[in-house]
C-alpha positions in Angstrom: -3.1 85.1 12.0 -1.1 82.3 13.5 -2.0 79.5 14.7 -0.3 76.5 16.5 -0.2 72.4 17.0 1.2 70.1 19.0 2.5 67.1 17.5 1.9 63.9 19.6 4.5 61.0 20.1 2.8 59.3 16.8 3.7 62.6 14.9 -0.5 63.7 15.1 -1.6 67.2 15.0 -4.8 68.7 15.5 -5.9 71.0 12.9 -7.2 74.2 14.5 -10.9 74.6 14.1 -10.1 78.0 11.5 -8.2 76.0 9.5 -10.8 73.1 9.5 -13.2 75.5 8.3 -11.7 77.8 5.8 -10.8 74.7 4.3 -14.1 73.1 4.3 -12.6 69.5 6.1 -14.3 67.3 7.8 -13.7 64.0 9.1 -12.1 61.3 6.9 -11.0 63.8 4.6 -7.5 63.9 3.2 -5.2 66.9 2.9 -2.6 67.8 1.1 0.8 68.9 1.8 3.2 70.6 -0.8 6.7 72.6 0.0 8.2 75.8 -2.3 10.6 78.5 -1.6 7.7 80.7 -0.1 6.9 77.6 2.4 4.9 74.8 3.2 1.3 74.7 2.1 -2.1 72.8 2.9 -5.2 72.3 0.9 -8.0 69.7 1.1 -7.3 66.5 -1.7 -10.9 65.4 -1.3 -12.2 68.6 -2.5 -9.9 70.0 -5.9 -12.9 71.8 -7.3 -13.3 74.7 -4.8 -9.8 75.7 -6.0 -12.3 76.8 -9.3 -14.9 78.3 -6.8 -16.3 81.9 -9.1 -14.3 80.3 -12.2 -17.0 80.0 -14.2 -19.2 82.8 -15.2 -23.0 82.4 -13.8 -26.3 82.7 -16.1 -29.2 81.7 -17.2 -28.8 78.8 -18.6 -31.1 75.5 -19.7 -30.1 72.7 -16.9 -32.0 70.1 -19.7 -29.5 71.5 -22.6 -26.7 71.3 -20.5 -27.4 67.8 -19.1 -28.1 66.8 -22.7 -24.5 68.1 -24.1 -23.2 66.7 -21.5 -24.7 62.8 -21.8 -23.4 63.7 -25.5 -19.4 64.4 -24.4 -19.5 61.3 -22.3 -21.2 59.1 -24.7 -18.3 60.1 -27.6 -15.7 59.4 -24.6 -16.6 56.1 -24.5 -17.9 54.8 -27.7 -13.8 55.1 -28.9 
């Protein structure tokens, strides 16, 4: 799929409503631009952890236990 923008006389684009969706923007948002050999490339910088979305492997789990461990981790983050 291609898509296209016009850039304005202050170098603004619109970014088509696809795009704006697939990558979960909305407004005030930042993105990010980065350029390689195989081209240029966008992704949201407000949003880095849906680059782990189905990273982790889903269970049963105890929300209290987890909450608990992790008040532990932060607490021996801090009290160095």
């Amino acid at each position: 799929m291609k898509l296209r923008s016009k850039i304005t006389s202050k170098y603004q684009i619109t970014i088509p409503k696809e795009i704006r969706e697939s990558l979960k923007l909305s407004m005030e948002d930042v993105i990010e631009w980065s350029i390689d050999e195989k081209g240029i490339h966008i992704e949201s910088a407000n949003k880095p952890f849906l680059k782990y979305k189905g990273f982790l492997n889903q269970g049963s789990s105890d929300i209290k236990s987890d909450i608990g461990k992790a008040w532990e981790e932060r607490a021996k983050r801090y009290s160095k």
